[in-house]
C-alpha positions as CSV (number, residue, x, y, z in Angstrom):
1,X,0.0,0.0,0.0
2,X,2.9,2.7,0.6
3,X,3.5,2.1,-2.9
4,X,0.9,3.2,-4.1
5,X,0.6,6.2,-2.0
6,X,4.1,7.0,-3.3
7,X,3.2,6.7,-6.9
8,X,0.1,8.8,-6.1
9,X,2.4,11.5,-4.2
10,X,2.9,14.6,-6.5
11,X,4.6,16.4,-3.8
12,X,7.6,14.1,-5.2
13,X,8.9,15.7,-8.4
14,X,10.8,13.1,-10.6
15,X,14.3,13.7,-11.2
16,X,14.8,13.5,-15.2
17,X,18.1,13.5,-16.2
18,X,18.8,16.0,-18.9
19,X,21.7,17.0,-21.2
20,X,23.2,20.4,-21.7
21,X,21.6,22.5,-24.4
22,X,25.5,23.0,-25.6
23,X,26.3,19.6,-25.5
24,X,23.3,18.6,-27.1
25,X,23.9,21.1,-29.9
26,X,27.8,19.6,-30.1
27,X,26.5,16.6,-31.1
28,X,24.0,17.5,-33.7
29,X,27.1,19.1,-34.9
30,X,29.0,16.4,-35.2
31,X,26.9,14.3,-36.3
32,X,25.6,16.8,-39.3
33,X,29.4,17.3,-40.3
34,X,29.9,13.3,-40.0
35,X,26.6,13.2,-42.5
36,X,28.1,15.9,-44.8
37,X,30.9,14.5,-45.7
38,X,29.3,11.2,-46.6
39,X,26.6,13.0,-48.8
40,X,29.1,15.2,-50.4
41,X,31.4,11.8,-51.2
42,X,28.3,10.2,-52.9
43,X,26.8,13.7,-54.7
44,X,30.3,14.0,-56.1
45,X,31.1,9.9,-57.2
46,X,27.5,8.8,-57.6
47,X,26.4,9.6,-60.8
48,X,29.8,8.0,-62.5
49,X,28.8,4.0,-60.6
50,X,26.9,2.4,-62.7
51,X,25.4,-1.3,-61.9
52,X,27.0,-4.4,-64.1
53,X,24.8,-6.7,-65.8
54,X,27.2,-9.7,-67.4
55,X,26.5,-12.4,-70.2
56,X,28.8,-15.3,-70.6
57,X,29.8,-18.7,-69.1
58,X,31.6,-17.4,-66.7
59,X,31.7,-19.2,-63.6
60,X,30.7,-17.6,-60.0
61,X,32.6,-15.5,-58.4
62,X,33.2,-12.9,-55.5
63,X,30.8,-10.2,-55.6
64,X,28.4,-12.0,-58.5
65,X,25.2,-13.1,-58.4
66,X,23.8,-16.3,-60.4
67,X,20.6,-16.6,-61.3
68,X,19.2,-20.3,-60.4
69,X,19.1,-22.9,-62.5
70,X,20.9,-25.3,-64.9
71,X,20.7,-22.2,-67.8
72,X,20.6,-18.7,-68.2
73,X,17.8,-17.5,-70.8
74,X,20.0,-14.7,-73.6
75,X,18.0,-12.7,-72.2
76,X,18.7,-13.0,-68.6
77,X,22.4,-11.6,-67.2
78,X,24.3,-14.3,-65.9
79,X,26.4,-11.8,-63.1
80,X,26.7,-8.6,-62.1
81,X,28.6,-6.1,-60.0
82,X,29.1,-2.6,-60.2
83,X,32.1,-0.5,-61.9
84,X,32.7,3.4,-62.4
85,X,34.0,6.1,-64.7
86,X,37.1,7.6,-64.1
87,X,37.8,9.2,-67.5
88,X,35.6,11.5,-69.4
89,X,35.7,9.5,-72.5
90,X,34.0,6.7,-70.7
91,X,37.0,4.3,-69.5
92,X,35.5,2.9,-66.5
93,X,37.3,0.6,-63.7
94,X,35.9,-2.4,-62.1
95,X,36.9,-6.1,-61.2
96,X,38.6,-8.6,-63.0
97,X,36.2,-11.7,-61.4
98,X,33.3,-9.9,-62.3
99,X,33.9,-9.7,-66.1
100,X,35.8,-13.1,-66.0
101,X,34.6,-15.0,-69.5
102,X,32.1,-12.5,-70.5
103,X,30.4,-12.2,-74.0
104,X,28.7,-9.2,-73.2
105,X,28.2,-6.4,-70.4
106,X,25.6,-3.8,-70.5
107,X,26.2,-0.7,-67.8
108,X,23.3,0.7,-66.1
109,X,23.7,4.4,-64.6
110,X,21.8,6.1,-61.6
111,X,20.0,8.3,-64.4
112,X,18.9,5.3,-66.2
113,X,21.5,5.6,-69.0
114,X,22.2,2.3,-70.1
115,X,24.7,1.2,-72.2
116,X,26.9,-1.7,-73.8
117,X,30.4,-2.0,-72.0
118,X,33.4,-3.5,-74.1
119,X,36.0,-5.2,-72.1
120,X,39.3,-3.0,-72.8
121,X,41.7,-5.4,-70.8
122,X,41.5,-7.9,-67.4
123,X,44.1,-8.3,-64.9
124,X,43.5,-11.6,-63.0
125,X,46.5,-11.0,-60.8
126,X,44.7,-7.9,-59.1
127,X,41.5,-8.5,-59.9
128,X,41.2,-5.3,-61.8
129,X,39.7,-4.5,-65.6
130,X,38.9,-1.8,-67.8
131,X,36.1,-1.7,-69.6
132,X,34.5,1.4,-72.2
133,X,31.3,3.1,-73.1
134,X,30.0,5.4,-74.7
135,X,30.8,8.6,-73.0
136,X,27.6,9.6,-70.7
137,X,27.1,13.3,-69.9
138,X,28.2,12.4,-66.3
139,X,31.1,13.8,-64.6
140,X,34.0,10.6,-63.9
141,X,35.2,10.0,-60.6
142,X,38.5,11.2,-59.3
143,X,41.4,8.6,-58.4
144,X,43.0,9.9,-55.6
145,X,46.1,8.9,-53.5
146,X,45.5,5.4,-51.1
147,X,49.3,5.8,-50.3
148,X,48.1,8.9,-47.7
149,X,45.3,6.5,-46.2
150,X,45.4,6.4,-42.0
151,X,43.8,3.5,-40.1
152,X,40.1,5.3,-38.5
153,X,39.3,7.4,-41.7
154,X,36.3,7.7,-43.2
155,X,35.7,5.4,-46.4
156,X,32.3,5.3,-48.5
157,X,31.6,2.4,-50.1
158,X,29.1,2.8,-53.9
159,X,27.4,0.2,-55.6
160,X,24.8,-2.4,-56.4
161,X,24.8,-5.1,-53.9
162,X,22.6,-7.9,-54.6
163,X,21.0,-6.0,-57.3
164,X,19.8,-2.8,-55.1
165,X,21.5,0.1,-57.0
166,X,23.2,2.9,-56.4
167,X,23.3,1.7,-52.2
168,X,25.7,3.6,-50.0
169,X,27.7,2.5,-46.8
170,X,30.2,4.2,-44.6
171,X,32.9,3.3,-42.2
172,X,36.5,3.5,-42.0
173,X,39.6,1.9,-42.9
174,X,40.3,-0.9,-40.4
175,X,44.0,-1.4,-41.4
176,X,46.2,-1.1,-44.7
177,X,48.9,-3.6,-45.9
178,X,46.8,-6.8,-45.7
179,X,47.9,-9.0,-48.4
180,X,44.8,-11.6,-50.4
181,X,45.5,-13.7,-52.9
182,X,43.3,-13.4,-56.3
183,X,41.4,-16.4,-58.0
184,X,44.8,-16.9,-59.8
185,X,46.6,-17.5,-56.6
186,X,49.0,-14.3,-56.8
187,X,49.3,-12.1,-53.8
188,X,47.9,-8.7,-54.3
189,X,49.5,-5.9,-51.7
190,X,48.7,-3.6,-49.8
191,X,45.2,-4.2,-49.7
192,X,42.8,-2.0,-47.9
193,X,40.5,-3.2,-45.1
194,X,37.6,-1.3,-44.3
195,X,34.1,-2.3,-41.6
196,X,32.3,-0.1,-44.8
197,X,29.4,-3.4,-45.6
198,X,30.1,-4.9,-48.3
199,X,27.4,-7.6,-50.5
200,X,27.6,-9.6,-53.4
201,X,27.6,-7.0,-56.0
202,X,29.4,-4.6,-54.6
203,X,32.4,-6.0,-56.1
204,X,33.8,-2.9,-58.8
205,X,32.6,-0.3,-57.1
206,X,35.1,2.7,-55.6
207,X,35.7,3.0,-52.1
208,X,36.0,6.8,-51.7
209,X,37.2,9.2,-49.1
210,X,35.5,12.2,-47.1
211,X,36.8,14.2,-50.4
212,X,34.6,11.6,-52.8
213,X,38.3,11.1,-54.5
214,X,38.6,6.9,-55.5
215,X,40.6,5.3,-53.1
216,X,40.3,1.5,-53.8
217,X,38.3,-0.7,-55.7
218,X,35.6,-2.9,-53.9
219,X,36.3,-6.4,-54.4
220,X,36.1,-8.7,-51.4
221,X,34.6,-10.4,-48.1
222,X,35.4,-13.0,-45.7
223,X,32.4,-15.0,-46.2
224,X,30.8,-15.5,-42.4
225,X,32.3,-12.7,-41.3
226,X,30.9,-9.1,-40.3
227,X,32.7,-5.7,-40.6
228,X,35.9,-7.5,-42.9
229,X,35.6,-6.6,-46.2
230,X,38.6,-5.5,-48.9
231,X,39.3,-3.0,-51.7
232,X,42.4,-3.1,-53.9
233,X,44.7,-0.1,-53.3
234,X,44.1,2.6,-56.2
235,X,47.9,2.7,-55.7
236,X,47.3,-0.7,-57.5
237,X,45.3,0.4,-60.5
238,X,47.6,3.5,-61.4
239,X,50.1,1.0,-62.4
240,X,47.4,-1.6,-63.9
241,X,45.2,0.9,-66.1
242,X,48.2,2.2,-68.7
243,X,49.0,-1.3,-69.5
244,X,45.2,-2.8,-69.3
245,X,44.5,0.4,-72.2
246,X,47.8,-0.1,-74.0
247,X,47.9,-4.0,-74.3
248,X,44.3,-5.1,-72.9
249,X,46.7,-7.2,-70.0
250,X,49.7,-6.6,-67.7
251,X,53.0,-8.2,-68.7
252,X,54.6,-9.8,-66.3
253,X,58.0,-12.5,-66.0
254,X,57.8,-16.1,-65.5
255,X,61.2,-18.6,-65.1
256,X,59.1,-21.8,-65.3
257,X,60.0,-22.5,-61.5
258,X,57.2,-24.5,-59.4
259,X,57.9,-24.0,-55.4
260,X,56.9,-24.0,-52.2
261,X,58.1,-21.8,-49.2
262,X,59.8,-23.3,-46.3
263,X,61.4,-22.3,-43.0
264,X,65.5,-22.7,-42.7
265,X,67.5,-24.0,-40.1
266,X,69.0,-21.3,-37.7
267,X,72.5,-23.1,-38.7
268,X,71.8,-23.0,-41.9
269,X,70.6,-19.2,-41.7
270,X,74.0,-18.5,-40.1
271,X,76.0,-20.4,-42.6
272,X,75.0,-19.2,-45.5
273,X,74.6,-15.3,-44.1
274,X,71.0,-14.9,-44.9
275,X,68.8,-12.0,-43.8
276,X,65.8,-14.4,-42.8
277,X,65.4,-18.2,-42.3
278,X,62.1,-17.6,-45.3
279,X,63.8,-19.3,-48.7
280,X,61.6,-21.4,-51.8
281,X,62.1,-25.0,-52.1
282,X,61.5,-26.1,-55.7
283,X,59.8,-29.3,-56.7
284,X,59.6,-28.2,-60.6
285,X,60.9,-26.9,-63.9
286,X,59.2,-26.7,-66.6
287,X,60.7,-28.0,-69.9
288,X,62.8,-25.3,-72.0
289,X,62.1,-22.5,-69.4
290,X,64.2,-20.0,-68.3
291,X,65.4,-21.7,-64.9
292,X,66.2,-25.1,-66.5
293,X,68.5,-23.0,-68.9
294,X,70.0,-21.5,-66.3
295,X,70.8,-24.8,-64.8
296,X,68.1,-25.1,-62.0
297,X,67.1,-28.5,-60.6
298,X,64.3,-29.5,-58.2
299,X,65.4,-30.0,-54.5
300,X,67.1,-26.3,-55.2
301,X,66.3,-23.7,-52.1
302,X,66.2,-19.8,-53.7
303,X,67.2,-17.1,-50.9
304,X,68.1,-14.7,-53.9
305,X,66.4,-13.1,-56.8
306,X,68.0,-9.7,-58.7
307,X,70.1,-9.2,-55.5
308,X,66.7,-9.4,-53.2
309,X,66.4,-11.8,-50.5
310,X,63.7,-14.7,-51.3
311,X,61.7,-15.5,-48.0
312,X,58.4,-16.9,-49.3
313,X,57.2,-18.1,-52.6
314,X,55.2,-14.1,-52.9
315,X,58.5,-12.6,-52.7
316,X,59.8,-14.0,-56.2
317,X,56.2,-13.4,-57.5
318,X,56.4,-9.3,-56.5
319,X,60.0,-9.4,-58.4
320,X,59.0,-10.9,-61.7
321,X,57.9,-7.8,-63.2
322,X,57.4,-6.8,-66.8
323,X,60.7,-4.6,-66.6
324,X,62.8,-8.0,-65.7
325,X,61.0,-9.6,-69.1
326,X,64.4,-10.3,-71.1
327,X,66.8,-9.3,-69.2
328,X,69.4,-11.0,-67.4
329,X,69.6,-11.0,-64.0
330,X,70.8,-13.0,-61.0
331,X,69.1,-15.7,-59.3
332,X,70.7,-17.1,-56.0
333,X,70.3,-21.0,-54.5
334,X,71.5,-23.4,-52.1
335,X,72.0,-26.6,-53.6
336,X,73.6,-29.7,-51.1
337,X,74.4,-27.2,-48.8
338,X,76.7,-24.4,-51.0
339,X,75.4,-21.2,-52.0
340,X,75.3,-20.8,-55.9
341,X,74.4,-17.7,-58.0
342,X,73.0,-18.2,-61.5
343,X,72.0,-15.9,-64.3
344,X,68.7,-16.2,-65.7
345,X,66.4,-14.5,-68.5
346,X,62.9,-14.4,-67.2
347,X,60.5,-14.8,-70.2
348,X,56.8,-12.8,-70.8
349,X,54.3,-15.1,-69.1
350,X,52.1,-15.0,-71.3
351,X,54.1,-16.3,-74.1
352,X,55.2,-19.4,-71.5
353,X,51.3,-19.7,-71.5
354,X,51.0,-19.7,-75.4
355,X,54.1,-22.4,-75.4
C-alpha cells in the first residue's frame, strides 16, 4: 500500500536527467558534419557508378550473383557487379572476377542511361579490368592517392549489392597492408581493409574518401564474417590501367619455376649469411624455361632473386615484373648445402602460356 501512496504522491517531483543545451547542440554538430561528408562523397562519385549486368559462361565468383538454374535465358544476365568512370571518354574501372569469361556487359547508370560496356583489358593478378562506353554526360570520378590512407578514416563504399543500386555504406579503414591472394593464386599488396558493408555486387565499385576522391576498388569479403571486407589499393590500379589500355593485359615475368616456401634452419641461416630463415624449395621446372637454362634442378632452395632476399614463394612473384621480361639477371640457390648464383632471362608469361 505505501507504494501506491508513493506513486500517487505529486509532492515528489521526478528527477529527469537531462543533457546540456551546448552539448546537445555539439552533437548534432557532429553528427551533421559526419553526414556531410558522406553525402558530399556520394553527390560527387555517384552519378559516374553504374550497376553491371554480365553475359557469358563465366563461372561464380566474388561479388556475383547467379541466377538459379541449370541455364541462363539470352535474355537474362548471368552476373553482375558494379564499376565506375574515371575518364571522361568513358574508360571505367571495375573487377577482374566480375567480367571473367564475358560475351557481353551492359552498364546501367543512376540516371537510367544504359549502355553496352566492351572489355578493354583484365588483370587476373589484381582482380582489376577496364572496360568502355560510350561517354555519358556524367562527370567521372577522381582517383586519388591510397598511399596517404590512416587506419580510422572515413571510407564510402558505392554500388549495387545484390542487385539494389546505387546503395551507400560508410565506415573507416580498419587497417592497410593486408595481403589476399586473387582467383589466380597471386598475392595482391597492400590491400585496404575497411568495416564499410560490403554484398555480393558490390564488387567494382570505388571506395572513396570524405573528399569523394577513388581510393580503392571494392572487391572482397570474408564470407561469415561481419565488418571485414577489402578494396584493392588505387595505388594498385595507377600501375594496372596504362598497361590494361595499352595492351588489354599486364605483362609480367615467368622462369618456369614450381615451389613452395619453407622455413631454414637457424644453422643454416647462419652459414650461408642470410637476412631471414624464409627461402623457396623447388619441386619443378618446366621444360625449356628460363630456370632449366640457367641450370636449375628441383630439390634447389632460392634465398636470392636480382640481388633481393627470397623468403616466401610471394617474394619472387612481387620481383617478376614486366621490366625484368628479357633481361638478365641473377638468381641465387643453395644446392647440397653451397650457395650458388646463376643468371637467368625471365620470359613474358604470357608467351610461357602460349608455349
Amino acid at each position: 500500500m505505501s507504494t501506491l501512496r508513493l506513486l500517487a504522491d505529486h509532492s515528489a517531483e521526478p528527477v529527469i536527467a537531462t543533457q546540456p543545451r551546448d552539448e546537445r547542440e555539439s552533437d548534432a554538430e557532429l553528427l551533421d558534419a559526419y553526414s556531410r561528408a558522406v553525402m558530399g562523397a556520394v553527390d560527387r562519385v555517384g552519378p559516374a557508378v553504374a550497376h553491371l549486368e554480365v553475359w557469358g559462361p563465366a563461372p561464380e565468383g566474388r561479388g556475383r550473383r547467379r541466377r538459379p538454374g541449370p541455364e541462363a535465358s539470352p535474355r537474362e544476365a548471368t552476373g553482375s557487379g558494379s564499376g565506375f568512370l574515371f575518364t571522361p571518354d568513358g574508360f571505367m574501372l571495375t573487377n577482374s572476377h566480375v567480367v571473367e569469361r564475358a560475351t557481353r556487359v551492359r552498364a546501367t547508370f543512376p540516371d537510367g542511361a544504359s549502355c553496352g560496356a566492351e572489355i578493354v583489358g583484365r588483370d587476373p593478378h589484381t582482380d582489376l579490368a577496364v572496360l568502355r562506353v560510350d561517354a555519358p554526360p556524367v562527370l567521372p570520378a577522381t582517383l586519388g592517392d591510397s598511399t596517404k590512407l590512416r587506419p580510422g578514416q572515413l571510407v564510402v563504399a558505392i554500388g549495387n549489392p545484390l542487385g539494389f543500386a546505387s546503395t551507400v555504406t560508410s565506415g573507416i579503414v580498419s587497417a592497410l597492408g593486408r595481403t589476399m591472394r586473387s582467383q589466380n593464386g597471386r598475392v595482391i599488396d597492400a590491400v585496404i581493409q575497411t568495416d564499410a558493408a560490403l554484398n555480393p555486387g558490390n564488387s567494382g565499385g570505388p571506395l572513396v574518401d570524405s573528399r569523394g576522391d577513388v581510393v580503392g576498388i571494392n572487391t572482397a569479403i570474408i564470407s561469415g564474417a561481419q565488418g571485414i571486407c577489402f578494396a584493392v589499393p588505387v595505388s594498385t590500379a595507377h600501375l594496372v590501367i596504362p598497361q590494361l589500355i595499352a595492351d588489354g593485359r599486364v605483362r609480367r615475368g615467368w622462369i618456369g619455376v614450381s615451389g613452395q616456401s619453407i622455413q631454414l634452419s637457424r644453422r643454416r641461416v647462419q652459414i650461408n649469411h642470410l637476412s631471414a630463415p624464409g627461402a623457396v624449395l623447388v619441386t619443378e621446372i618446366a621444360a625449356d624455361s628460363p630456370a632449366e637454362v640457367a641450370g636449375l634442378r628441383p630439390r634447389d632452395i632460392i634465398v636470392g632473386f636480382a640481388d633481393a632476399p627470397i623468403t616466401r614463394i610471394d617474394d619472387l612473384q612481387r620481383l617478376l615484373t614486366r621490366e625484368r621480361i628479357d633481361r638478365a639477371t641473377t638468381i641465387t640457390v643453395i644446392r647440397d648445402g653451397a650457395q650458388l648464383t646463376r643468371w637467368i632471362m625471365p620470359a613474358d608469361d604470357d608467351r610461357a602460356r602460349r608455349g
